[in-house]
C-alpha positions as CSV (number, residue, x, y, z in Angstrom):
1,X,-85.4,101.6,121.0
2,X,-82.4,100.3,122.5
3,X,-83.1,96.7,123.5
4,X,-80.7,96.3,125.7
5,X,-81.4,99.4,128.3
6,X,-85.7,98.2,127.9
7,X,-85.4,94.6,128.1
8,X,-81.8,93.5,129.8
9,X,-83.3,90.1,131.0
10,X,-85.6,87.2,130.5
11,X,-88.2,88.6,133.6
12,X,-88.2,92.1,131.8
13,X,-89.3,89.9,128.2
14,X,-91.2,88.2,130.3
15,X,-93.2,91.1,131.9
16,X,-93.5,93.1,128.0
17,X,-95.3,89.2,127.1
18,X,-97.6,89.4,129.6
19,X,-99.0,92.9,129.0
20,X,-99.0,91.8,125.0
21,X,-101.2,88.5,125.0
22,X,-104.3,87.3,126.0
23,X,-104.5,86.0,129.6
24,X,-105.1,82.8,128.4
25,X,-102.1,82.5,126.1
26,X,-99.8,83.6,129.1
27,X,-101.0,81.3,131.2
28,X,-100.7,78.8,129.0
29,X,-97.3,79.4,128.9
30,X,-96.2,81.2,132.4
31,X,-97.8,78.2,134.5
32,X,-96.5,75.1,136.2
33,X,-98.7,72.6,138.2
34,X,-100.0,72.6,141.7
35,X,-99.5,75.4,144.0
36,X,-96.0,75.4,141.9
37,X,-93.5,74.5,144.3
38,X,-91.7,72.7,141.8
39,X,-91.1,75.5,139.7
40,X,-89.8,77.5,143.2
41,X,-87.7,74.2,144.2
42,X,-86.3,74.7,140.7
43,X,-85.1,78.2,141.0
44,X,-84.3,78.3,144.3
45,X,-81.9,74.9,143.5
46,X,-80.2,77.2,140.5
47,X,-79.9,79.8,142.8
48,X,-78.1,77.9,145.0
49,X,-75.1,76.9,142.6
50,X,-72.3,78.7,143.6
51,X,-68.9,79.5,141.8
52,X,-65.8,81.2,143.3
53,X,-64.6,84.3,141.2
54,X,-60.9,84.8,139.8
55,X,-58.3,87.6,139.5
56,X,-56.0,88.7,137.1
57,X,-56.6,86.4,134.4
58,X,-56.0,88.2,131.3
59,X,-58.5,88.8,128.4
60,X,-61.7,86.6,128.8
61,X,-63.3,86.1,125.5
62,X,-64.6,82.3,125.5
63,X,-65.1,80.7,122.8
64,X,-68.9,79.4,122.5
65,X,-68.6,76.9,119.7
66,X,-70.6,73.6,120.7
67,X,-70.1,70.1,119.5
68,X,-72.5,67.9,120.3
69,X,-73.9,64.6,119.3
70,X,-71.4,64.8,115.9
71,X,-72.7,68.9,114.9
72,X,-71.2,71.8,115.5
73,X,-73.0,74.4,117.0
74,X,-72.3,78.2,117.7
75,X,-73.3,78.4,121.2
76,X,-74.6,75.3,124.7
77,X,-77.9,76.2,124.0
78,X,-81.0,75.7,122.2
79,X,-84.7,76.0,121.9
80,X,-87.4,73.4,123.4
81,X,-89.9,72.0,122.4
82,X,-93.0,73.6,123.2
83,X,-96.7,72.6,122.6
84,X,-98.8,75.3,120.9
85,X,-96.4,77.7,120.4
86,X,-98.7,79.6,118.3
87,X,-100.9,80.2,121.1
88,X,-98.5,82.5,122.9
89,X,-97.5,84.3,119.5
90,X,-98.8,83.5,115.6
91,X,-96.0,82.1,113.9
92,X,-93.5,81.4,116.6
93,X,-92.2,78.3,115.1
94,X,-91.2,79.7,112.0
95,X,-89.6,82.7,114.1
96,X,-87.4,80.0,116.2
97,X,-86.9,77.8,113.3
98,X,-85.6,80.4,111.2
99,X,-83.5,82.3,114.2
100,X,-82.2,79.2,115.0
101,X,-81.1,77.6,111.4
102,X,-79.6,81.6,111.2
103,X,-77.7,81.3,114.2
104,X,-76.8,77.4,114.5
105,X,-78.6,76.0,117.1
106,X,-81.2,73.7,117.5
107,X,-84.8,74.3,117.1
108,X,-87.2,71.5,118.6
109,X,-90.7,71.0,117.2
110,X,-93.2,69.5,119.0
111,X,-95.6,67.2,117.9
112,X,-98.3,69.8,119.3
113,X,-97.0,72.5,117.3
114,X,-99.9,74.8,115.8
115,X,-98.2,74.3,112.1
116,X,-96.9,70.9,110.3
117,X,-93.1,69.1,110.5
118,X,-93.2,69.7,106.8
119,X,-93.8,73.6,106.9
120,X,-91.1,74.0,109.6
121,X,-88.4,71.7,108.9
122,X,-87.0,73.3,105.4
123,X,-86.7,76.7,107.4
124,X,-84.8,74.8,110.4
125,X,-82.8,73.1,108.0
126,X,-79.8,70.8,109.8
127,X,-80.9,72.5,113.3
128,X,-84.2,70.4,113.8
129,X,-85.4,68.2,116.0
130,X,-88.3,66.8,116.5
131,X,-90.1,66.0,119.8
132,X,-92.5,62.7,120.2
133,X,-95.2,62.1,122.1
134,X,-95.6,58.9,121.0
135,X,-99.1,57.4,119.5
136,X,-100.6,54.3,120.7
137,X,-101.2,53.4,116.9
138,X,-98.0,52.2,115.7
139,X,-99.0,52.9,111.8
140,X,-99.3,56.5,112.9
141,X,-96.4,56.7,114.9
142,X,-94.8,55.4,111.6
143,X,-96.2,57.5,109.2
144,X,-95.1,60.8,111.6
145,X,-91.5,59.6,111.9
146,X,-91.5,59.3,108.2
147,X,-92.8,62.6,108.3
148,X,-90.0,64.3,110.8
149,X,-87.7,62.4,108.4
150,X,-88.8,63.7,105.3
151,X,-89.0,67.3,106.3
152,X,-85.6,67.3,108.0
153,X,-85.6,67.0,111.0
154,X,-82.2,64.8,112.2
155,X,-83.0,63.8,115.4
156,X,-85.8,62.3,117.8
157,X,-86.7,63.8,120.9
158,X,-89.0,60.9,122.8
159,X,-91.0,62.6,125.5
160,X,-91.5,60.9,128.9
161,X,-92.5,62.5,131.9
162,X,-95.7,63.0,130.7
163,X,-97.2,59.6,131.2
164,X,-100.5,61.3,131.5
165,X,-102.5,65.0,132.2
166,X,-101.4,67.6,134.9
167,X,-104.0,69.6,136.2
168,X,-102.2,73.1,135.9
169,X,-104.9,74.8,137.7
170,X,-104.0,78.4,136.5
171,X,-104.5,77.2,133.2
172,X,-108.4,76.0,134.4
173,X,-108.2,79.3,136.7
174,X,-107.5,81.2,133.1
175,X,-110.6,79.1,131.4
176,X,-108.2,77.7,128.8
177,X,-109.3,75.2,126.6
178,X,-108.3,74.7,123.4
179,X,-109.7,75.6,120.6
180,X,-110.8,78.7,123.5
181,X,-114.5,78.8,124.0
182,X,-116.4,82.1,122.8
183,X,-116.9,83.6,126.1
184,X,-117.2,87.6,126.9
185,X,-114.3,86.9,128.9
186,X,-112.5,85.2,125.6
187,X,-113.7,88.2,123.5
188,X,-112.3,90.8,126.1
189,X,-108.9,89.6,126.1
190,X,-108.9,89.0,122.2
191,X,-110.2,92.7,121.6
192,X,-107.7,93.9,124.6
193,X,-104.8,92.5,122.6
194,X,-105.5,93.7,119.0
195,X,-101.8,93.0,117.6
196,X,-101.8,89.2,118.6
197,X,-105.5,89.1,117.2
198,X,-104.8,90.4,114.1
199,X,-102.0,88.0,113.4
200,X,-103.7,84.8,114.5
201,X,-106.3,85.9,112.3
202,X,-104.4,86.0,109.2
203,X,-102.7,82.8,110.0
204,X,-105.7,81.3,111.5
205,X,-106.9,79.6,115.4
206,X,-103.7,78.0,116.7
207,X,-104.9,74.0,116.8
208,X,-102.3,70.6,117.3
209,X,-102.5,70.5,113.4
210,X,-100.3,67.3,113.5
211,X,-102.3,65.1,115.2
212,X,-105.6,66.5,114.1
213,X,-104.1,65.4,110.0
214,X,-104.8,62.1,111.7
215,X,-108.0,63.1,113.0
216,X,-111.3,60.6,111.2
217,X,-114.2,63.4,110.2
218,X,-116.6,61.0,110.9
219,X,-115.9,60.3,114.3
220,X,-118.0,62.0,117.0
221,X,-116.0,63.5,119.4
222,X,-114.2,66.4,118.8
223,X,-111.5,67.1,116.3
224,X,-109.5,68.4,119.6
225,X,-110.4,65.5,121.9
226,X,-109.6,62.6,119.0
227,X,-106.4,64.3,118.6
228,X,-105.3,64.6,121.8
229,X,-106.6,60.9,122.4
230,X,-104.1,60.1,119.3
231,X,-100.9,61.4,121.1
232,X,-101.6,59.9,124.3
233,X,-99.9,56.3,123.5
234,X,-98.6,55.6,127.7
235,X,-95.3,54.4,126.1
236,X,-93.3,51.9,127.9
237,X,-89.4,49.8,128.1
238,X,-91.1,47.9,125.1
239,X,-92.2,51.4,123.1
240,X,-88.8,52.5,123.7
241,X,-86.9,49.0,122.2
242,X,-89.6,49.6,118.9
243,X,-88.5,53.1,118.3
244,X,-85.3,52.6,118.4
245,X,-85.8,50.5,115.9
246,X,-87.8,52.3,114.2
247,X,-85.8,55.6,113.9
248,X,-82.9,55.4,111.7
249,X,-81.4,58.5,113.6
250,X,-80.0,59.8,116.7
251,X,-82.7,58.7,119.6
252,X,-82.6,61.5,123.0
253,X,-85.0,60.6,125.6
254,X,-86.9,63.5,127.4
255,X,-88.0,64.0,130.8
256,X,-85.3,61.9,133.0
257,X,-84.3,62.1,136.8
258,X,-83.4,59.1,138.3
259,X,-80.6,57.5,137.7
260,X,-81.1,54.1,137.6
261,X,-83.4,54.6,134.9
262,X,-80.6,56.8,133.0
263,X,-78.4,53.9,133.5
264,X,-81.0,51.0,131.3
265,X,-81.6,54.1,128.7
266,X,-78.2,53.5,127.9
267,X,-78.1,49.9,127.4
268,X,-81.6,50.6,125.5
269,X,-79.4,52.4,122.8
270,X,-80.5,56.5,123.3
271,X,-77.9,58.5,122.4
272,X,-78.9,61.1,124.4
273,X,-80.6,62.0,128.1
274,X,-82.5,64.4,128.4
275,X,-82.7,65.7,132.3
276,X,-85.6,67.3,132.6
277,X,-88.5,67.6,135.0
278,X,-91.2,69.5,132.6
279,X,-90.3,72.7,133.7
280,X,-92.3,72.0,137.1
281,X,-95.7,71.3,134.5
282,X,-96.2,67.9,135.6
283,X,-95.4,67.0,139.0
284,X,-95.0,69.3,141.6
285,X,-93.2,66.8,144.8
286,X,-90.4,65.9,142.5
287,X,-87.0,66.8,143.5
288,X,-85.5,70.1,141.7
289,X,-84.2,69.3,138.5
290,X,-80.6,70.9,138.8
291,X,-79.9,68.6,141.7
292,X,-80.6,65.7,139.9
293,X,-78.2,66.1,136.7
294,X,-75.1,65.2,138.9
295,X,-76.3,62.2,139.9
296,X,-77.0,61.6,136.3
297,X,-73.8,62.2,134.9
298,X,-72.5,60.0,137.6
299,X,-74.6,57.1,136.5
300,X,-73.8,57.6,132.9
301,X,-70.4,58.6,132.8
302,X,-68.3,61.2,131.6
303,X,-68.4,60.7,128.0
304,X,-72.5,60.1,127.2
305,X,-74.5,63.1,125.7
306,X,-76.4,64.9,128.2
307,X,-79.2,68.0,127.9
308,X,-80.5,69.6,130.5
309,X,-83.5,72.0,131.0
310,X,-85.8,73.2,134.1
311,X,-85.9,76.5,135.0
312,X,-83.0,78.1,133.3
313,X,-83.3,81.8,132.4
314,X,-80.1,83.6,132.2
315,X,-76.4,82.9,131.0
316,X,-75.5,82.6,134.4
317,X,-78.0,79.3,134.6
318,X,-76.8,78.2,131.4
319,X,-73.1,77.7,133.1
320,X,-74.2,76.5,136.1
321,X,-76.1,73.3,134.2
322,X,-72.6,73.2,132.3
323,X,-70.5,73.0,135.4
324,X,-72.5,70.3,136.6
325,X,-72.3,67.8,133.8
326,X,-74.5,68.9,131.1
327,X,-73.1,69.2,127.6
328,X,-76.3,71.1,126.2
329,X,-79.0,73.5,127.9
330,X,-82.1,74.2,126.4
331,X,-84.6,76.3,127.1
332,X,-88.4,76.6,126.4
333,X,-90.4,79.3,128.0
334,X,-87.8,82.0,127.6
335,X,-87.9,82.2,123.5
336,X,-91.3,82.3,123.8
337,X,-91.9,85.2,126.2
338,X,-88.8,86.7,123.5
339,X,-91.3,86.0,120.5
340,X,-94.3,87.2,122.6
341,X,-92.8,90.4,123.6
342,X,-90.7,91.4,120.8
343,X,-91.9,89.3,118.2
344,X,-89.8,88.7,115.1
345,X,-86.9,90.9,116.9
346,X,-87.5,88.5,120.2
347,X,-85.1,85.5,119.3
348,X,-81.9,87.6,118.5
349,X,-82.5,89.5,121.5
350,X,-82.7,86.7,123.7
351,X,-79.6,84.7,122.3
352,X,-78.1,88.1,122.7
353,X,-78.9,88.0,126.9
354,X,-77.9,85.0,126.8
355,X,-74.5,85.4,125.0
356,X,-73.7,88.0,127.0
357,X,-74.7,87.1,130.1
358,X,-72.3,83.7,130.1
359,X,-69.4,86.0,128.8
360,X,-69.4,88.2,131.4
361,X,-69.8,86.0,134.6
362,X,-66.9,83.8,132.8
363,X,-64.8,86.8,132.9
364,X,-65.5,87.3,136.6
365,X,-64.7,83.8,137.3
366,X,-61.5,83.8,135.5
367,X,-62.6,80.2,133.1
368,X,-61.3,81.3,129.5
369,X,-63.3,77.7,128.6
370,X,-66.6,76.1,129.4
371,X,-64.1,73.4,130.7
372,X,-62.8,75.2,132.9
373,X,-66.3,76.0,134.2
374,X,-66.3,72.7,137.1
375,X,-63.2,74.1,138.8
376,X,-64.7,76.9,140.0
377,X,-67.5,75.3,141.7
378,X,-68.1,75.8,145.6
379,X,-69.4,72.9,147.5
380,X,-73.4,72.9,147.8
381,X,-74.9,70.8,145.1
């Protein structure tokens, strides 16, 4: 099969995923939160970010090579963290951790992963990251840096716009819980979807495996419900001043959009901001996210490291967050509906869209360099 002519875009990956999982695991991973206006205000915002095209500019063959934050990487973008990737296909961490390590760029783990720092991190190798939601108990937050450490991971990825639950009803619509309850439904949609069965079979029910190590036996509630209770530390100003104390690494803080609070991040000590609005999974009146990253870079200044994600899901978007002051652009969803519908072929194919996708509108806007990418801007953002 020719990948390219079948699946030519992320919404064509996307549409194979949904047809190959359960319900339940696409929702999971498809939905935002409310009636998702967000996650419209995002696209529509993207969408919106215009660029005047060029003439007679020669041979266009830009040179991706990225670095950033003191590595070098072969292309802007990388993968984000995502809870449970396992849910929307078994073994998807050590698909994007190997794909990434293979291609050089950076692979984020999240500290709701369904497998461990220490079984993913030799396969990233120098690409990892590792995403934080931080733990109230400071021995465990400890002991799970010292982990990320230990199994290579070379920087820390502090999540904050998640201060607490959204209620992402199509996830409630889509009777997701986690572990899933044994319903007909359930047993429909697992018998339905025999491929994604079979494999979580063999490598076992997806679970935060992480948190749960933490987890006491003896305690009543639920091995779920203790460990989610373990990763929900409401960090504040003070967490922030202990971790980066704590982590002898570079420190990026995830989840930012005002830029006032961009501005004391950087007197804190981060390395690196994170603009970022969850992917329109947390709060649905915010502001779009693209909009925001200018005023970001204005507060920062032209020299600090900046990442951006929200809604990206083409090349095209990929240059548009570069043109507007991001240095890096990561992406979350996307990989995953790659690994969902293509599995272990997904990842290549996707950096492949992607690749491809940036080339060839930066041929048809004349910018040999991503530097070049801010002078062909039209007014609107």
């Amino acid at each position: 099969m020719d990948l390219d002519l079948s699946y030519p875009a992320v919404s064509d990956l996307r549409r194979k995923a949904r047809r190959r999982i359960p319900h339940f695991a696409f929702e999971y991973l498809d939905s935002s939160t409310g009636a998702e206006l967000q996650f419209a205000r995002n696209r529509d915002a993207l969408d919106a970010v215009h660029f005047m095209p060029d003439i007679l500019r020669g041979t266009i063959d830009p040179d991706f090579t990225t670095t950033f934050m003191g590595q070098d990487f072969s292309r802007p973008f990388g993968i984000a963290p995502v809870g449970m990737s396992g849910l929307m296909w078994p073994g998807a961490e050590r698909m994007l951790a190997s794909h990434a390590f293979e291609q050089r760029i950076p692979y984020s783990i999240s500290t709701v992963a369904t497998r461990l720092p220490e079984e993913i991190g030799p396969v990233a190798g120098d690409m990892g990251w590792f995403q934080l939601y931080c733990p109230a108990d400071p021995e465990i937050r400890r002991d799970m840096l010292k982990r990320a450490k230990t199994s290579g991971f070379t920087k820390l990825i502090l999540t904050v716009d998640v201060p607490d639950d959204s209620r992402r009803e199509r996830q409630r619509r889509a009777k997701l819980t986690l572990p899933p309850k044994i319903t007909p439904r359930v047993v429909w949609e697992v018998l339905t979807h025999p491929e994604w069965s079979l494999r979580t079979l063999a490598l076992g029910a997806p679970r935060i495996v992480l948190p749960e190590s933490y987890v006491d036996n003896t305690d009543p509630r639920s091995s779920l419900a203790h460990a989610g209770h373990i990763i929900r530390g409401e960090p504040d100003w003070d967490t922030l001043k202990t971790l980066r104390e704590e982590w002898q690494g570079d420190l990026i803080v995830k989840g930012v959009m005002c830029p006032d609070a961009a501005k004391r991040l950087v007197s804190e000590g981060v390395d690196c901001i994170w603009v970022s609005n969850h992917s329109a999974r947390q709060f649905e009146p915010g502001p779009a996210c693209i909009t925001q990253l200018p005023k970001v870079r204005a507060a920062v200044g032209p020299d600090y490291p900046l990442i951006f994600d929200s809604g990206v899901a083409s090349g095209m978007d990929i240059l548009r967050a570069l043109a507007l002051g991001a240095d890096f652009v990561m992406l979350g969803r996307a990989w995953h509906y790659a690994v969902a519908a293509l599995g272990e072929k997904g990842p290549a194919h996707l950096t492949h869209i992607l690749t491809d996708d940036m080339r060839l509108n930066m041929a048809q806007m004349g910018t040999h360099t991503l530097a070049d990418l801010p002078g062909r801007l039209l007014e609107g953002v």
